[in-house]
C-alpha positions as CSV (number, residue, x, y, z in Angstrom):
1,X,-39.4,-40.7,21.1
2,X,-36.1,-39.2,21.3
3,X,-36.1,-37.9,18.0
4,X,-39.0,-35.9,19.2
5,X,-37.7,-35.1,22.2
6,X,-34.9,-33.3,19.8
7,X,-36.7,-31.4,17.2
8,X,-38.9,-30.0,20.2
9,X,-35.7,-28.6,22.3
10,X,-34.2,-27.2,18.8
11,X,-37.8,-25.5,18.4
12,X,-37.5,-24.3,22.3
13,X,-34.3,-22.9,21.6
14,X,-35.1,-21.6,17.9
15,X,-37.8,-19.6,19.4
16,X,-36.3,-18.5,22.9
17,X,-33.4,-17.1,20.5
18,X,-35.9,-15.3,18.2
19,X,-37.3,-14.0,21.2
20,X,-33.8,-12.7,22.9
21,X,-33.2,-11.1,19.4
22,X,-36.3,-9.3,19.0
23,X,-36.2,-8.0,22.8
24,X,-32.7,-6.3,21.9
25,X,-34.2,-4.5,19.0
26,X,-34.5,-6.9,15.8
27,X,-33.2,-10.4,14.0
28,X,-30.4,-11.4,12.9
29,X,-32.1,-11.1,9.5
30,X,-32.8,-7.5,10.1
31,X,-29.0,-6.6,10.6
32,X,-26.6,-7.7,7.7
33,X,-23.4,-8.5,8.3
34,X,-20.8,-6.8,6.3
35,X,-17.7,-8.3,5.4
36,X,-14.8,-6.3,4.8
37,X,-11.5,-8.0,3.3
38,X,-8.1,-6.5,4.3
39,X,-4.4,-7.7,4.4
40,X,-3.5,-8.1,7.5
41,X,-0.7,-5.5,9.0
42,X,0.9,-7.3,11.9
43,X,0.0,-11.4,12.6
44,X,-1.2,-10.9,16.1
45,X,-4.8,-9.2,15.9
46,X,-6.4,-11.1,18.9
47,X,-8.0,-7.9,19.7
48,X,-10.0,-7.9,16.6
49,X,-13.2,-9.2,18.1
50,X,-13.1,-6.6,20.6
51,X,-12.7,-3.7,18.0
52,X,-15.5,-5.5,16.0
53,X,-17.5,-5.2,19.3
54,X,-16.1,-1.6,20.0
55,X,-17.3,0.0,15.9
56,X,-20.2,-2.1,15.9
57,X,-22.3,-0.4,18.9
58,X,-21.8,2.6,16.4
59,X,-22.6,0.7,13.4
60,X,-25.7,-0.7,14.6
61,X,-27.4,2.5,15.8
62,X,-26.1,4.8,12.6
63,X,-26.3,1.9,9.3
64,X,-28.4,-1.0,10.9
65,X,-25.6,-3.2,9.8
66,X,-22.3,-5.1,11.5
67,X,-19.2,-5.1,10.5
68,X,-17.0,-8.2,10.0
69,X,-13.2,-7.6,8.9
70,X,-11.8,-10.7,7.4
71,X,-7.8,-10.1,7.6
72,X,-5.7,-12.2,5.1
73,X,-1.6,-12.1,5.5
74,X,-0.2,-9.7,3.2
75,X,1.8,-12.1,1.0
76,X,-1.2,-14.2,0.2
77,X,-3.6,-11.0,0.3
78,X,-3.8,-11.0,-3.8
79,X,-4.1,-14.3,-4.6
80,X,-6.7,-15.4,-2.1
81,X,-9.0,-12.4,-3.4
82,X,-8.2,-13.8,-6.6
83,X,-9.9,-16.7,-6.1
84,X,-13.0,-14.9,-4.0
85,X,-13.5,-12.8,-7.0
86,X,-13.3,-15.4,-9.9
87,X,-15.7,-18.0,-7.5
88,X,-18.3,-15.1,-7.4
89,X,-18.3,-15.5,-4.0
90,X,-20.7,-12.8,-1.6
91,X,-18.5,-10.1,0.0
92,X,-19.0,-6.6,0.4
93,X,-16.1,-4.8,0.9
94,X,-11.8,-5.3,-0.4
95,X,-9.2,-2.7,-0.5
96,X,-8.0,-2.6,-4.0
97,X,-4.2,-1.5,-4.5
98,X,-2.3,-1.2,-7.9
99,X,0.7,-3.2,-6.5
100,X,-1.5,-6.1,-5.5
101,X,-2.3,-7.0,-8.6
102,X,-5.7,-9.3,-8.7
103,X,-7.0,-6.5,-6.3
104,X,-6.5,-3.6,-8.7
105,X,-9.0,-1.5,-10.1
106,X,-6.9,-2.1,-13.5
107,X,-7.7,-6.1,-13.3
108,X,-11.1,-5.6,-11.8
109,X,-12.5,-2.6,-13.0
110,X,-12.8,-3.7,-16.3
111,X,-14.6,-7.3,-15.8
112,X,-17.5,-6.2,-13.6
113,X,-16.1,-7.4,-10.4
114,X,-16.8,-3.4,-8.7
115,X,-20.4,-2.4,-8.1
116,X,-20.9,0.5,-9.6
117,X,-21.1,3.2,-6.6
118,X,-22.0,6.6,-8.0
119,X,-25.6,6.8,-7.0
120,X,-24.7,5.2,-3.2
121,X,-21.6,8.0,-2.8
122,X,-24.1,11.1,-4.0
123,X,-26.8,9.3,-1.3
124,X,-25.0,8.1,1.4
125,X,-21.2,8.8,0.7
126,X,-21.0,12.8,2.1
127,X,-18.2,12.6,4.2
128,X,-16.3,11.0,1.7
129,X,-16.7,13.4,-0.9
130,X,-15.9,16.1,1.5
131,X,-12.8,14.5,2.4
132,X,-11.7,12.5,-0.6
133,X,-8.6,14.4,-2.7
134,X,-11.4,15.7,-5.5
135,X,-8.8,14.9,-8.6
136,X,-9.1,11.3,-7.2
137,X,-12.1,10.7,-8.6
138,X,-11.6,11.2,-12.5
139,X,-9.0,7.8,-11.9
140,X,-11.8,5.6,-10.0
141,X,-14.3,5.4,-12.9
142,X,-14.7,2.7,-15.4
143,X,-17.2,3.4,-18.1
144,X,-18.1,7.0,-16.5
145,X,-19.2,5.2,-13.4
146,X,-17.6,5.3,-10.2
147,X,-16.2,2.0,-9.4
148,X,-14.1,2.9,-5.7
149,X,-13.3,5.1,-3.2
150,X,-9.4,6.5,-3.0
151,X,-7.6,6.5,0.7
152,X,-6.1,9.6,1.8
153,X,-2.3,8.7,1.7
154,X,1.3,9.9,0.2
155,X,0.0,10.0,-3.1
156,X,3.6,11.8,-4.4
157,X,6.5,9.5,-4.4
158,X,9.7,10.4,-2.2
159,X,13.8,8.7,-2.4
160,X,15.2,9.0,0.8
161,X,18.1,7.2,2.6
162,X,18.1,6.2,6.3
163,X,21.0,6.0,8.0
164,X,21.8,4.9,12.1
165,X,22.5,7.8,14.0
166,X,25.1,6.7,16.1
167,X,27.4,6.2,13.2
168,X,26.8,9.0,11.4
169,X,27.6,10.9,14.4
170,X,31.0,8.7,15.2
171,X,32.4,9.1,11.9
172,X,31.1,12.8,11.5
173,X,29.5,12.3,7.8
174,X,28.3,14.9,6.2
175,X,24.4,12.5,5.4
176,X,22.8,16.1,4.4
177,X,24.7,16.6,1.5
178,X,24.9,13.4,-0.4
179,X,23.5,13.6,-3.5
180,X,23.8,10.1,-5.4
181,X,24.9,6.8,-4.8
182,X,28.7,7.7,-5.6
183,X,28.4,9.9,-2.7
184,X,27.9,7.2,-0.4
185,X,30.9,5.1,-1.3
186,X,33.9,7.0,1.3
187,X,31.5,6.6,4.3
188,X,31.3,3.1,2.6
189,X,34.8,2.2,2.7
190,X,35.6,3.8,6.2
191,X,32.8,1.6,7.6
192,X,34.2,-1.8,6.0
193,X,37.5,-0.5,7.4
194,X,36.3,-0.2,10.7
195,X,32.9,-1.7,11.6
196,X,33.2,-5.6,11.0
197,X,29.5,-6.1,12.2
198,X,28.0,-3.6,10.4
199,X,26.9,-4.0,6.6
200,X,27.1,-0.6,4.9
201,X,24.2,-0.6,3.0
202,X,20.5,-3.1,2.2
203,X,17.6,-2.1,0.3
204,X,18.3,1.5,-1.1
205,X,16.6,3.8,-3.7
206,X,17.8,5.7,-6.4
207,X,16.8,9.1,-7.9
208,X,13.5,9.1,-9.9
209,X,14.5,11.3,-13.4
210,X,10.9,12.1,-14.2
211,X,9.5,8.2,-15.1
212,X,6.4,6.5,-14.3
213,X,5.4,3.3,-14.4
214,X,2.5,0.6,-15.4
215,X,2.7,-1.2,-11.9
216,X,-1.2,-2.0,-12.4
217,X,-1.2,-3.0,-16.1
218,X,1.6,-5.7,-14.8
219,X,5.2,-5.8,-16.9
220,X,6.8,-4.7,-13.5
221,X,9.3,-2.0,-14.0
222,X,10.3,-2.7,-17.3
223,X,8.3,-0.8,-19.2
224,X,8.0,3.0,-18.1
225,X,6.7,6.3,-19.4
226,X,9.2,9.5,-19.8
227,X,7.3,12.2,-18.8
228,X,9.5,14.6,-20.7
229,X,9.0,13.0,-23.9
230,X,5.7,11.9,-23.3
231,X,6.3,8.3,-24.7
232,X,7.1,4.6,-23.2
233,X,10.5,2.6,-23.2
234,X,12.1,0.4,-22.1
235,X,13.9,0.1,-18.8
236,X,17.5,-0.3,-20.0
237,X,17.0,2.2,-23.1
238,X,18.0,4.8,-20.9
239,X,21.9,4.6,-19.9
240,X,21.1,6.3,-16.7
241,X,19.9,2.9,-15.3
242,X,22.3,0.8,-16.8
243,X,24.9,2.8,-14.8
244,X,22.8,2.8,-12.1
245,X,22.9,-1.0,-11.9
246,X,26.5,-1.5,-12.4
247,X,27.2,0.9,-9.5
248,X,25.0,-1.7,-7.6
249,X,27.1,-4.4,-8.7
250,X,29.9,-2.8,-7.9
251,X,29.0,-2.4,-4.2
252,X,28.2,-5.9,-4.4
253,X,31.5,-7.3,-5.4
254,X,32.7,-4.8,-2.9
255,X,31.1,-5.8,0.1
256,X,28.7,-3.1,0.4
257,X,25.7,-5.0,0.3
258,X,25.2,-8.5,2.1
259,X,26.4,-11.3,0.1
260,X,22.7,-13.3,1.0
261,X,20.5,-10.0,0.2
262,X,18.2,-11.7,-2.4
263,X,17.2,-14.3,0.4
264,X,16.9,-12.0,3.1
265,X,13.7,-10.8,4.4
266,X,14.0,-7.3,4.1
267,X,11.6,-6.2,6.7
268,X,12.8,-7.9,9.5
269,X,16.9,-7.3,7.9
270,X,16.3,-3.4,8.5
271,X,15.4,-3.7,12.4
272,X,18.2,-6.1,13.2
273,X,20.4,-2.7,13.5
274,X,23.8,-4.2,11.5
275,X,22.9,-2.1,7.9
276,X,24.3,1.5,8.0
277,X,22.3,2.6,5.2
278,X,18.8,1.9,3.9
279,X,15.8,3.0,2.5
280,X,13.2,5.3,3.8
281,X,10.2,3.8,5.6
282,X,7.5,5.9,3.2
283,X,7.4,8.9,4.8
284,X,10.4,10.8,5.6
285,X,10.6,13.2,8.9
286,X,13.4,15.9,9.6
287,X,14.5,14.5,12.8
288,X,14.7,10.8,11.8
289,X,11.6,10.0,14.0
290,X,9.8,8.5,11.3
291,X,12.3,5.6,11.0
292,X,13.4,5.4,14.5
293,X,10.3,4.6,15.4
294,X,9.9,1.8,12.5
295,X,13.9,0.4,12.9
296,X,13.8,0.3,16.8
297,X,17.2,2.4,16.8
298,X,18.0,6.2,16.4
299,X,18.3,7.3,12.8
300,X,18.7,10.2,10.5
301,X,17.4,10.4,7.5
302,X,17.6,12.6,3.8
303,X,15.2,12.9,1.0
304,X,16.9,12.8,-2.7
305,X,16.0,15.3,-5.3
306,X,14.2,13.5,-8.0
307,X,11.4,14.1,-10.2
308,X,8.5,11.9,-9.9
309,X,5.1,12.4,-10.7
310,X,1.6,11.3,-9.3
311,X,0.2,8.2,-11.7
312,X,-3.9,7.0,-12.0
313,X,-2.5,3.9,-10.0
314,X,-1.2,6.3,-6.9
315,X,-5.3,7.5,-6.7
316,X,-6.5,3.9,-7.2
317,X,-5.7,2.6,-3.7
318,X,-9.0,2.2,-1.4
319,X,-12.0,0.4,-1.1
320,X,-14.3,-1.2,-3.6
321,X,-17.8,-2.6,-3.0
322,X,-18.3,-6.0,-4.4
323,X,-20.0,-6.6,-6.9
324,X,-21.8,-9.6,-5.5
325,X,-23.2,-7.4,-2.3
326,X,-26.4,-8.6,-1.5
327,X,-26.0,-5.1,1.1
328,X,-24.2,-2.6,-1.1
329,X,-26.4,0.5,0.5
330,X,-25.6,-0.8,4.5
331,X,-21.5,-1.4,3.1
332,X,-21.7,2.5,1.7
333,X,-23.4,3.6,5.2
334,X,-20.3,1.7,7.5
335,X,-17.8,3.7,4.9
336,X,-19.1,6.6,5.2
337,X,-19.3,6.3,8.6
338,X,-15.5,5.6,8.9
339,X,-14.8,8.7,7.1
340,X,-17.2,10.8,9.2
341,X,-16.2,9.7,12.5
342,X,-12.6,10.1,13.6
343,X,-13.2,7.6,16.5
344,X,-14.0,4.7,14.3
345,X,-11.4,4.8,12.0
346,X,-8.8,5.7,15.0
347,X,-10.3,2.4,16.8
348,X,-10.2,0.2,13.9
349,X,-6.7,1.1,13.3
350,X,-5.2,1.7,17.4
351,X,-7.4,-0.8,18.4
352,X,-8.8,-0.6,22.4
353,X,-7.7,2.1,25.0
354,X,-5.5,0.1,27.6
355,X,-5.6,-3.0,25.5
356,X,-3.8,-1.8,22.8
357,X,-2.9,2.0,23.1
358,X,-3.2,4.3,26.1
359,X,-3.7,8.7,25.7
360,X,-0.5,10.5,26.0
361,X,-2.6,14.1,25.8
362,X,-6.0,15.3,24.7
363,X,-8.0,12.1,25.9
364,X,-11.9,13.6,25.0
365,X,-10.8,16.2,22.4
366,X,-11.0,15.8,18.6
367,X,-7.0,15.6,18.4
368,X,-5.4,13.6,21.1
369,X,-2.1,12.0,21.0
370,X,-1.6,8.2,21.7
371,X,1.3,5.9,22.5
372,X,0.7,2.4,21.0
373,X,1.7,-0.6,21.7
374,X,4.9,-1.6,19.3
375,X,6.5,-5.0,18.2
376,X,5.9,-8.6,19.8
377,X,3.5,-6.6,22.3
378,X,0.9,-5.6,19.4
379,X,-2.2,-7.3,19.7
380,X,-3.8,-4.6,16.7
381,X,-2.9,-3.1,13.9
382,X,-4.6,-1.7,10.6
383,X,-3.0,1.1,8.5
384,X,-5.0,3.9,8.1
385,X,-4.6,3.8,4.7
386,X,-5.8,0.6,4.5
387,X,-9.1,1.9,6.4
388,X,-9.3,5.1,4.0
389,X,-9.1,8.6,6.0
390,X,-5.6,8.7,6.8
391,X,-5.6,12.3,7.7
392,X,-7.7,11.6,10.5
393,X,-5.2,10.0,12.3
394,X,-4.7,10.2,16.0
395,X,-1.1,12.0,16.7
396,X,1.4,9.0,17.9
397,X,4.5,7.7,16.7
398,X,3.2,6.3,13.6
399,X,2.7,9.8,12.3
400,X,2.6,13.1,13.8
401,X,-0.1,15.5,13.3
402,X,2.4,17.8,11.5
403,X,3.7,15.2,9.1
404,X,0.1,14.4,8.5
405,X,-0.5,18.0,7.3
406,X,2.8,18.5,5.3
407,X,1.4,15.2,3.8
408,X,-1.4,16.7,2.9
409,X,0.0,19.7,1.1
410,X,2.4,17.9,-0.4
411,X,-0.5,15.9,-2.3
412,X,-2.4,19.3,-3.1
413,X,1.2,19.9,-4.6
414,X,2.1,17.5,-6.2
415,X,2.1,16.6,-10.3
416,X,0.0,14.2,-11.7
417,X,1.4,12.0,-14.6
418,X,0.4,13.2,-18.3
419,X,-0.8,9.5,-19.0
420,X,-2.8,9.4,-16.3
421,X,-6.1,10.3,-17.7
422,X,-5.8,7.6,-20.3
423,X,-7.7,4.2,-20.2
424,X,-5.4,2.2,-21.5
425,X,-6.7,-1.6,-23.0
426,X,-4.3,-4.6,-22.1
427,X,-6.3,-6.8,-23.7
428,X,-4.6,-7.5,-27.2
429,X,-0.8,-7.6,-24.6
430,X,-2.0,-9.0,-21.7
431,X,0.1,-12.3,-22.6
432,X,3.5,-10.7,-22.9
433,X,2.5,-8.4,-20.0
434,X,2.3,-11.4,-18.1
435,X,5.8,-12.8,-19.5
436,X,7.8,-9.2,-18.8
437,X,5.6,-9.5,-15.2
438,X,7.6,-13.2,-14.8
439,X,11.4,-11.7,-15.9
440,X,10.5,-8.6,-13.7
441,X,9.8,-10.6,-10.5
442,X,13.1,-12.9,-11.2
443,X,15.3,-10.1,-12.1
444,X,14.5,-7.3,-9.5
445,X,16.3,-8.5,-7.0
446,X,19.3,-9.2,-8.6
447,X,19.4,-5.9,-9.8
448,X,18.4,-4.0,-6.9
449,X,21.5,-5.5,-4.9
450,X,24.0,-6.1,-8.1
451,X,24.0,-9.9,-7.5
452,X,24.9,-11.2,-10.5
453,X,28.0,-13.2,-11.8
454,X,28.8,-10.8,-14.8
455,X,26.9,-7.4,-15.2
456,X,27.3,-7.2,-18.9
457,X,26.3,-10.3,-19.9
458,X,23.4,-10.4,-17.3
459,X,22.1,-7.2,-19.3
460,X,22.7,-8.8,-22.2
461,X,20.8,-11.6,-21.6
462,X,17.6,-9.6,-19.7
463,X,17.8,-7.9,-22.9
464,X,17.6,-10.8,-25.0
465,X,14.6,-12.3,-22.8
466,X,12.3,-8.9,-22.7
467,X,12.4,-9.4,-26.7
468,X,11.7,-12.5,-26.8
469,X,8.8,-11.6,-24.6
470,X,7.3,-9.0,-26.8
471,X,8.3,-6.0,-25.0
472,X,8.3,-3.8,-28.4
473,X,5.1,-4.9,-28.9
474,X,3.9,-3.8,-25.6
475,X,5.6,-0.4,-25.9
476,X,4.1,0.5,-29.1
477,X,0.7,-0.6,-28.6
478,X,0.7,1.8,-25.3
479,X,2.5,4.4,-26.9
480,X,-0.6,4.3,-30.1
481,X,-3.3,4.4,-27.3
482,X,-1.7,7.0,-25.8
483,X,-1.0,9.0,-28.8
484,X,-4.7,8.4,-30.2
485,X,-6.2,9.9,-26.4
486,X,-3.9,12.6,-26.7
487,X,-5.2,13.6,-30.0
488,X,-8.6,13.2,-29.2
């Protein structure tokens, strides 16, 4: 008796829910959720569930779909996708970047793992296409079919040094005119002299002399092409970065950098206010806003001369559609909707008014300013980037509205890589890829702050181990297929 008793209240409540559901315009069955994976962008997003709630009144009305974000931390982000994609799970959505490797369109692309999406963008994709950087789309095929959908976002590369205002200013340095690392080393000296709880330097670029590399085709920086020459090399065939790596070293053994700097967590390192000097935050702003904002102290900053170019991997950062969709046409309506509504992508990003951000200016107007929430008191955060239409961005302190548009032109501006166009074929060196990937990742570091023992023999033996790995092999088999497209 009380087993009936039980299978009638589930059928009571089975239909009184069916009922509920259809009263407030359809099933459950009727309105797919989509799924849409992201790395998160801060830890605390306890206001997700009331964004969902916030995008989805929209989503419901205009796709007939809801949208579920599913956040993973940033440094598992590639790996956990890894396994998604190779179990064939059912997802919709994943934003695809070059520098996260099992996410790129370079890994992916070429194994099926993207719906094809050129007959859902010409449909239902027309605010994309209006907005979308229209070179973009010649890098997101595979096979003549498009495969993703580019971000708006710095596409050209910048080198610029940030340094803390209040020193600058006490030791009158002359930041605007330094020119290369050299430069650096009196302010250097002066600081070690007379600051002992400041570090002069962490975590800073060097001049770009017209290289680009294969981030997405792995190998890390050790194989890169010369745009001059139109051919690829090797890192250390070029004495320019041999010398810069022993200035690095140099500063090392000096005291320059911190002694710990490999173990450090670099993030969380350049907000704790003791470096001097660092790198630029990705975007660099005349009055040192850009940073301060970033750091949590006044700042200055410079942007180097250098000569970098635009690759395919800078326009392959975005979203892709799964190819395991059961709801590809609903996932294309929600993007679209993204791009076509400034609101949405602003409120996925902010997150809620009062919760998470509060209007400065222009509350009810197309371009209003914000003031959001910073640090431990974030309860939301999503790039815009991340999202796609960056250059819909609400004015705040993440990026002004004139940044935004110098941005923009600066793209329109900027060079695109001669290799760019080619489809290159790992397959036949995807195993010493893979090796020169493993030196890469346990030499980086070491270079980047001059931590080793002996430079010389450290070369010497990174050298030795790229060899071993098959990096000739890997230089002449890109430089053939590059040689072979250019011909044709």
């Amino acid at each position: 008796m009380k087993k009936g008793l039980r299978f009638f209240s589930t059928a009571v409540a089975a239909v009184m829910l069916a009922g509920s559901l259809a009263a407030c315009g359809g099933t459950s069955a009727d309105i797919p959720t989509i799924t849409w994976y992201m790395p998160k962008a801060i830890d605390n997003t306890s206001s997700q569930e009331l964004v969902e709630n916030e995008v989805n009144k929209i989503f419901e009305e205009k796709a007939g779909a809801r949208l579920k974000l599913v956040l993973i931390d940033a440094a598992s982000y590639a790996e956990k996708m890894n396994v998604i994609i190779n179990s064939g799970e059912e997802f919709d959505i994943m934003f695809v970047a070059p520098w996260l490797a099992a996410t790129s369109y370079e890994t992916n692309a070429p194994r099926g793992s993207f719906a094809d999406i050129t007959e859902l963008i010409d449909k239902y994709g027309s605010a994309i296409v209006e907005k979308v950087d229209p070179r973009a789309w010649d890098y997101v095929k595979y096979d003549g079919k498009t495969v993703m959908i580019p971000s708006q976002w710095k596409v050209y590369q910048q080198v610029g040094w940030v340094f803390k205002k209040d020193l600058v200013e006490k030791y009158n340095f002359d930041y605007k005119n330094v020119k290369k690392l050299r430069d650096l080393e009196p302010y250097f000296d002066t600081l070690l002299a007379n600051e002992p709880n400041i570090v002069p330097v962490f975590d800073i670029q060097s001049p770009n002399w017209g290289y680009s590399t294969i981030t997405s085709m792995g190998g890390g920086n050790l194989v890169l092409f010369d745009e001059e020459k139109e051919e690829f090399f090797y890192l250390m065939d070029d004495e320019r970065n041999v010398e810069d790596y022993r200035i690095r070293h140099e500063w090392y053994q000096k005291g320059y950098f911190p002694k710990d700097a490999i173990t450090l967590n670099a993030s969380e390192e350049k907000k704790t206010g003791k470096y001097a000097v660092m790198r630029d935050t990705g975007a660099i702003t005349e009055d040192g806003s850009k940073s301060s904002a970033n750091y949590g102290f006044p700042c200055v900053e410079v942007e180097i001369e250098n000569h970098a170019v635009v690759s395919a991997d800078d326009f392959r950062t975005g979203q892709a559609i799964s190819s395991t969709s059961k709801h590809p046409e609903e996932a294309m309506k929600i993007l679209n909707l993204v791009w076509e509504d400034p609101y949405i992508s602003n409120t996925l990003a902010y997150g809620i008014e009062n919760i998470d951000y509060v209007y400065e200016s222009g509350k009810g107007t197309d371009h209003p300013t914000v003031i959001p929430k910073e640090g431990a008191d974030r309860t939301w955060t999503l790039w815009h980037n991340y999202i796609g239409p960056l250059f819909d961005q609400w004015d705040s302190s993440w990026n002004s509205t004139e940044a935004l548009q110098e941005m923009q032109q600066r793209n329109k501006e900027a060079e695109i890589s001669k290799k760019a166009s080619v489809q290159f074929d790992t397959t036949s060196i995807t195993a010493e890829l893979a090796a020169l990937t493993e030196i890469w990742q346990a030499s980086e570091k070491v270079l980047q702050y001059g931590a080793m023992p002996d430079f010389d023999s450290y070369i010497a033996d990174l050298d030795a181990k790229c060899e071993n790995a098959g990096i000739q092999k890997v230089i002449d088999e890109l430089n053939r297929q590059y040689a072979e497209a250019k011909a044709n």
